[in-house]
N, C-alpha and C positions, 0 to 999 in steps of 0.2 A: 542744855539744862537737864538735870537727870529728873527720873519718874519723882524719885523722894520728894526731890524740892517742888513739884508739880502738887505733890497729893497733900503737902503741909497745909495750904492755904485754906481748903475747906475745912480742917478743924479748926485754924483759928478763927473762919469767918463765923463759925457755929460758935466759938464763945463772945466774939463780937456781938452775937445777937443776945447772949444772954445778959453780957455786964458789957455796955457801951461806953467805948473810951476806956478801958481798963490800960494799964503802963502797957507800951510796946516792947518789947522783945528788939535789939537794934541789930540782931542778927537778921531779924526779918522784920523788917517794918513794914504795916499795913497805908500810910501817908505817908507824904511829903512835910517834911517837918519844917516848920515858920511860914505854911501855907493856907488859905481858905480859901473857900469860894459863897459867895454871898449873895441873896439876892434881896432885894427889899420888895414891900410890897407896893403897890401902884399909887395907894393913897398915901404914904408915910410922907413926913412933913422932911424939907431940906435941915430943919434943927437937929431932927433925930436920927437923918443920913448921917451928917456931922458929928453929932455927938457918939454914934457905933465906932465910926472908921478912926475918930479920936480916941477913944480906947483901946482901940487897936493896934493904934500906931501903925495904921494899914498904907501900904505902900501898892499902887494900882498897878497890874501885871496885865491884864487884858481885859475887856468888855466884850461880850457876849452880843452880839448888837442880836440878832433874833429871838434867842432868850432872855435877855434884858437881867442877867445875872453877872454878878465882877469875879474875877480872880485876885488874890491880894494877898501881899506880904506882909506879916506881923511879927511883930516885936513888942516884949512886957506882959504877955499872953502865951503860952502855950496854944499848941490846935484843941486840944481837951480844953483846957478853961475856957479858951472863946467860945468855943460851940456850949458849953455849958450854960455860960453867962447869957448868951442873947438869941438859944433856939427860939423861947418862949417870948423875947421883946416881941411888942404889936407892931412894930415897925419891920417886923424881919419877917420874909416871905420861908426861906431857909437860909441855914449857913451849916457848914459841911468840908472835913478836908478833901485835901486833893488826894484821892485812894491812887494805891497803887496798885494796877492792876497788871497781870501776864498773860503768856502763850497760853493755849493747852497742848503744846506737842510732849509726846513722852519716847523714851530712844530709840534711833534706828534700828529696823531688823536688815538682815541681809538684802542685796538690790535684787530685787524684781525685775526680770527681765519684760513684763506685761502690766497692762491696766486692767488688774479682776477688774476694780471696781465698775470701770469703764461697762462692763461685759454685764455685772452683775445690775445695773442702773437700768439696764436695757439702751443703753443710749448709741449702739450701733442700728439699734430698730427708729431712733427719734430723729438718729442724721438723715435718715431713708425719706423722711420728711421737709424737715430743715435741719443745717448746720449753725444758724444762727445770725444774725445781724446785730447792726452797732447800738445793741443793749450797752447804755453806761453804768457799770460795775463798780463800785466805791472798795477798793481794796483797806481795807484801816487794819493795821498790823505792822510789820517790822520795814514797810520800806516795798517795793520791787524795782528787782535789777530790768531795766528799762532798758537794756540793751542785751536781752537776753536772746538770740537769734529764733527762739520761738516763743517770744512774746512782744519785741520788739515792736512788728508790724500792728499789733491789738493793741500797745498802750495810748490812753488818750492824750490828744493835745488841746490847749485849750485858745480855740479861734478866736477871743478876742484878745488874747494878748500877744505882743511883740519879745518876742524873744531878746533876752541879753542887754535891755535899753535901759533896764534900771527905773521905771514907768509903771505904776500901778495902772497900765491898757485898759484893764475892763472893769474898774473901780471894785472891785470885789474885798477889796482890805488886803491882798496878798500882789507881791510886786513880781513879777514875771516867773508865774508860776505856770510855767508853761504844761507842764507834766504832774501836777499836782503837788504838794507840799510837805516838807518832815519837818512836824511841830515837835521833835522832838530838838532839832538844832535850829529850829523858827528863820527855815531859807527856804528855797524851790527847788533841794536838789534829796527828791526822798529816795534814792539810792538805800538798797534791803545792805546792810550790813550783820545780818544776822542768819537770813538763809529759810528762815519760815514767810514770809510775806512775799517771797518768790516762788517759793510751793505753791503753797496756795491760791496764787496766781495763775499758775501754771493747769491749776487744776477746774479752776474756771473756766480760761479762756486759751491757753495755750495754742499758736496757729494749728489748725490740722490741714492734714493732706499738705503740704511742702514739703517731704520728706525727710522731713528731720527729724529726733525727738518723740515728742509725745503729741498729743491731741488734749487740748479741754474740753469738757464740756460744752461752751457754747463755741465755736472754732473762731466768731467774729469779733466778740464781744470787745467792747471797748474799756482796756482796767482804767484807773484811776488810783494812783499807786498815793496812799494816804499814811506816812510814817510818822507811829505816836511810842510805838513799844521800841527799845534800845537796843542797841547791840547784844546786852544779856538780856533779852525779852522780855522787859516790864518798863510800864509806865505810867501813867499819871490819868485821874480821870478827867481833867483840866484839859488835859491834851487827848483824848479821846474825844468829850465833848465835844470841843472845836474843830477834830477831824467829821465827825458826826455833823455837825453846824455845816463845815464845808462843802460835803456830799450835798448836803440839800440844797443848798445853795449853786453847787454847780446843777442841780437838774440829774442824778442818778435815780432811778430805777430801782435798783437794790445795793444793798450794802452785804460786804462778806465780812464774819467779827468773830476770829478763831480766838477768843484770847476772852477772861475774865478773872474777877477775882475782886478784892475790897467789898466793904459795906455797900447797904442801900445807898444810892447816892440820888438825888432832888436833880440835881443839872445835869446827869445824864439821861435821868428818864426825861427831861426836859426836854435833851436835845432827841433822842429816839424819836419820845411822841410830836415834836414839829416836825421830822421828817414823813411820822404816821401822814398831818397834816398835809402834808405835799406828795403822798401816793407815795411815799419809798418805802418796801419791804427792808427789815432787816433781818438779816439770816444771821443769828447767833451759835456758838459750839456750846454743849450744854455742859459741857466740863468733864477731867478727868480723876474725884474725888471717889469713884465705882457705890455712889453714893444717891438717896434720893431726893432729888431738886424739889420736892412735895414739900418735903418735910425741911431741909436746910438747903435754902434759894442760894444759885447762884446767877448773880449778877454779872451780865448784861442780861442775860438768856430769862430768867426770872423775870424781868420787868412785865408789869401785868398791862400791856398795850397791844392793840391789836396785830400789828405790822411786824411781830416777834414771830421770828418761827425758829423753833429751837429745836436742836440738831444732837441724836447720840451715834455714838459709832456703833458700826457690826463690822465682823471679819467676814474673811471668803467662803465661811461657811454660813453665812445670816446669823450667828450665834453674837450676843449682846458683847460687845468689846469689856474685857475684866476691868482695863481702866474706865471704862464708859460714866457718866453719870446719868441718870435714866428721872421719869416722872411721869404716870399715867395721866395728870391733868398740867404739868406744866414744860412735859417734854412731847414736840410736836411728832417725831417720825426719827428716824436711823437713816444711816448711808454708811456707804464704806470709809471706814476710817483706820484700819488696822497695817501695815505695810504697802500705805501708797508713795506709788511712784510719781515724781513730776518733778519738773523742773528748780534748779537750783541757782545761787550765783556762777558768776565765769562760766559760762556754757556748760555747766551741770548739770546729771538726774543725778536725788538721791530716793530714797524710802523712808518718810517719817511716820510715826502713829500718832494717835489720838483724834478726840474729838474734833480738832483743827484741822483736820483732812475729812471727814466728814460736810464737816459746814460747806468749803468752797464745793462736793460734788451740789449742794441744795441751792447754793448761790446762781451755782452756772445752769442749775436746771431751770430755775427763775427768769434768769438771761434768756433761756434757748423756748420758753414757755412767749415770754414778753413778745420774743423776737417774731413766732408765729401770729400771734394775738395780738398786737400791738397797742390797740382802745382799751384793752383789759385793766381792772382796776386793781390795783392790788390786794385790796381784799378778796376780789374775785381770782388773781391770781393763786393766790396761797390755799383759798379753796380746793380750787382746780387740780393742785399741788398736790394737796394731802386728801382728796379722794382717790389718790389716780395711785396710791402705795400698794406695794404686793405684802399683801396681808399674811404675817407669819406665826403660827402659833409662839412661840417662845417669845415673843415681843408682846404678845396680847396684856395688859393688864401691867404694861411695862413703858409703854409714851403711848400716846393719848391716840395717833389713829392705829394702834397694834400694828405698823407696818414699817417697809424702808422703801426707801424712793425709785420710784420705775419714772423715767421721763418719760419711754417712748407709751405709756399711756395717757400721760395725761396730752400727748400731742397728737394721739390716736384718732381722733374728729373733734368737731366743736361740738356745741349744745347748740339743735336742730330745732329744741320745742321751745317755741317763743310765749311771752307770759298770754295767760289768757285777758282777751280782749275788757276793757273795762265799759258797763252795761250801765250804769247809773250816773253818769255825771250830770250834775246838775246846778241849776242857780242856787244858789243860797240866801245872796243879799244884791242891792245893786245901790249906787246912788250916780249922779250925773257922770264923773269918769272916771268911776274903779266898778269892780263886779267880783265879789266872791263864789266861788264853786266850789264844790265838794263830788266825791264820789267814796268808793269802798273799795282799797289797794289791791291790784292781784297778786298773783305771786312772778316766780322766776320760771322756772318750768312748770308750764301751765299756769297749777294754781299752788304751785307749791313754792313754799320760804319767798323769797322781798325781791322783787325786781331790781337793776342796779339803776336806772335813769327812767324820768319823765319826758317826754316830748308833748310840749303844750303849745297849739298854734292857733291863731286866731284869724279872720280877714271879714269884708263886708261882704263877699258875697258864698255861697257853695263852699264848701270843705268836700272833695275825698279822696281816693286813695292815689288819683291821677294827681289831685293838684294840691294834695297833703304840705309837700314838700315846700313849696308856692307862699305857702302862708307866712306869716309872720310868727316868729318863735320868743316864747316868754319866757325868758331865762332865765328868772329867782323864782325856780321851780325847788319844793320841797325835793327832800330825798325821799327812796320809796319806803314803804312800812311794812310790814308782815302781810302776808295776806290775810283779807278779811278786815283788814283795820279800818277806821273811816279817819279821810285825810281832807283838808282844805285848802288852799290858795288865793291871794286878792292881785288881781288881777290891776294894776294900775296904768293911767296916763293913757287911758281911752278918750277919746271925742265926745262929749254930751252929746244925748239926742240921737245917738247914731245907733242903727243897727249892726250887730259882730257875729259871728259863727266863731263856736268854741269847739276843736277837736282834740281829743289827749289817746296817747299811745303810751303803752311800758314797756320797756325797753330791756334786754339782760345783757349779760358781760361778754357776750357776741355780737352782736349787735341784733339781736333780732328783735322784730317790733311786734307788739300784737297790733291786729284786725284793728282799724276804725268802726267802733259799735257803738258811739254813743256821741252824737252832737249836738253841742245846747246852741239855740239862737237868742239873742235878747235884743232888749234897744234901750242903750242908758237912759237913767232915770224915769222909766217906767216900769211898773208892776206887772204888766201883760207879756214876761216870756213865758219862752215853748219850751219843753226838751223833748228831744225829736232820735228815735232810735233807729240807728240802721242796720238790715240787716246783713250786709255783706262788708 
């Protein structure tokens, strides 16, 4: 796909936003034409389901089973009339076409004989640490070639299903998807026909040290080879979603997403933020319009959830890639993205650009972060991620942490200062077998910003630091608050009459725990508790 036809889509998506649904252009069309995807709202009655999808003339393509939104084919309607006609019905959560979206690679420069990026990442200093473990990788792009001798041994298999039996094995809605799925030909054999989604694979997770080839980023990592973009590299946000839906569903970690383009779309930020929901990062390419994402979003990278980390390119010299697209508040950090080398089909290297080789170096640093840290939350990951950037003037005022990604920093040591101890916990209320507490939240280090977990344990006799462990743990614990905030908990399916020992510790994205410094004793349904301070 050459640069031209790469750099068209952000002007049209920029007049997309001004006149929505204006005639397409059938040179280049932004949907799928006699398509929508629809969601209704939770309350709307079965009459005015009926009554929608009969005006539609809507023909059912898939169901969304975790976002609870349809795909549908229509006839007697255009995609412009229907989204017209029934954004605004009270029965309709959204409706929206099926966008088409693409790559962002822009064309080969000559092969490189070396992995700058590799060099410039620091990530010879991060293997010196780890090489990486079986972090699952959600590849969603053109396919990888799954038999690629240096990726072969990393792609995933998937242990509940039986190969070749024709048997939906692990009831998941896909039939011996062994290897992961290409929704673009709706089988289990997502085989890259295109040659970027084997890049980018490559640059992930590629085996190292076998002496072959190349090295990825995390050397372990496990892809998940998810094909939605075609052989000429675009496709459908129908078919993103449900690759997106799929990753979470299988249990990935992170997702790698070189590719963007179409309107705001309802069903992809859907499926994004349920993946938020389920701890997976998504690592987007922030596109190659050399434009700013601030001012004219692009979608995926653009979506406003937290689990986005959005990726611009730099060359070998940290200088901003010319195709790059950039955003001081909605472009996350840089990596090298300008003539990298990695793996290709048929036992291939080539060197492609763009922002889509950037994203997998942020993907696999994710992987090779996870892989050390393993309890790590992904918010706390991506923290970790983008404090750990080598800070460059020319970036400053250019993506949001002024830097481009160094792994072997953020794999440099853990966080060693555990939150400070919490000093106030107390009763609040009680009656025969529940008891609420309150205290005032501390921070993460020390006393600074939210802890990431509560550890709340309760028993009838002594709490401490020996037999902490020992007690009985309450697991519809609030999440933690800023520090300094005051927070509460009711405490249920206590014994009346009984006396309990309450001890709580805050926990960060290490695991580290503060000091037991505060233990309340009561005896349900009575007025006469203690709170009782300890000092060690």
């Amino acid at each position: 796909m050459s640069r031209s036809t790469l750099l068209r889509a952000p002007l049209l998506l920029a007049l997309l936003a001004l006149a929505a649904f204006t005639t397409q252009a059938q040179a280049d069309p932004r949907w799928k034409d006699g398509e929508i995807v629809i969601k209704f709202k939770e309350n709307a009655r079965a009459q005015d389901i009926a009554r929608i999808r009969g005006a539609l003339h809507a023909q059912h393509l898939k169901h969304f089973r975790r976002l609870k939104a349809d795909h549908e084919k229509i006839s007697g309607l255009t995609v412009e009339q229907a989204v017209a006609r029934f954004k605004n019905d009270p029965a309709v959560q959204y409706i929206e076409p099926n966008y088409i979206v693409h790559t962002n690679t822009v064309p080969n420069d000559p092969m490189f004989d070396q992995l700058w990026g590799m060099q410039k990442i620091s990530a010879p200093l991060a293997w010196d640490v780890t090489t990486g473990t079986d972090i699952l990788v959600g590849m969603i792009d053109t396919g990888v070639d799954y038999t690629h001798p240096d990726l072969a041994a990393n792609i995933y298999t998937n242990p509940g299903e039986i190969p070749n039996n024709g048997i939906d094995d692990d009831q998941n809605g896909y039939v011996d998807d062994t290897h992961g799925w290409d929704f673009v030909s709706q089988d289990n054999d997502p085989m890259d026909d295109n040659g970027h989604g084997t890049h980018t694979a490559g640059t992930v997770g590629a085996v190292g040290n076998n002496g072959i080839g190349v090295a990825g980023v995390c050397w372990h990592a496990r892809i998940l080879p998810l094909k939605f973009l075609s052989s000429g590299g675009f496709g459908f946000t129908v078919d993103a979603a449900s690759a997106v839906e799929y990753a979470t569903m299988m249990h990935a970690r992170v997702t790698s997403n070189s590719w963007g383009g179409g309107s705001f779309s309802e069903l992809l930020r859907d499926a994004i933020a349920d993946a938020n929901a389920e701890g997976i990062l998504f690592v987007a390419a922030a596109g190659n319009s050399a434009s700013d994402n601030d001012e004219l979003p692009s979608y995926p990278a653009t979506y406003d959830l937290p689990n986005i980390i959005s990726v611009a390119a730099t060359d070998s010299r940290d200088n901003l890639a010319a195709f790059s697209s950039f955003g001081v508040h909605s472009v996350h950090l840089a990596a090298p993205g300008v003539a990298v080398l990695s793996t290709t089909p048929e036992n291939t290297y080539s060197t492609f650009s763009g922002t889509s080789m950037a994203c997998p170096h942020v993907a696999g640093a994710v992987a090779l972060i996870l892989s050390r840290y393993p309890e790590l939350s992904a918010a706390h990951a991506k923290e970790l991620l983008l404090e750990s950037v080598d800070p460059l003037p020319n970036l400053h005022g250019v993506v949001q942490t002024g830097g481009r990604l160094n792994v072997a920093r953020a794999l440099a040591g853990p966080d060693t200062i555990p939150p400070t101890a919490i000093q106030d916990l107390a009763v609040a209320s009680s009656t025969s077998n529940r008891i609420r507490l309150s205290w005032t939240a501390t921070g993460n280090n020390g006393s600074t910003g939210a802890a990431i977990t509560y550890d709340l344990r309760y028993a009838f006799g002594p709490i401490t630091e020996a037999t902490f462990a020992n007690a009985t743990r309450f697991l519809n614990m609030p999440g933690p608050a800023l520090s300094g905030t005051h927070q509460e908990v009711t405490v249920t399916g206590l014994e009346p009459s009984t006396s309990y020992t309450f001890a709580l510790k805050a926990l960060d994205g290490f695991g580290n725990a503060s000091p037991i410094m505060s233990i309340v004793q009561a005896v349900l349904g009575r007025a006469d508790f203690a709170s009782v301070s300890l000092s060690g």
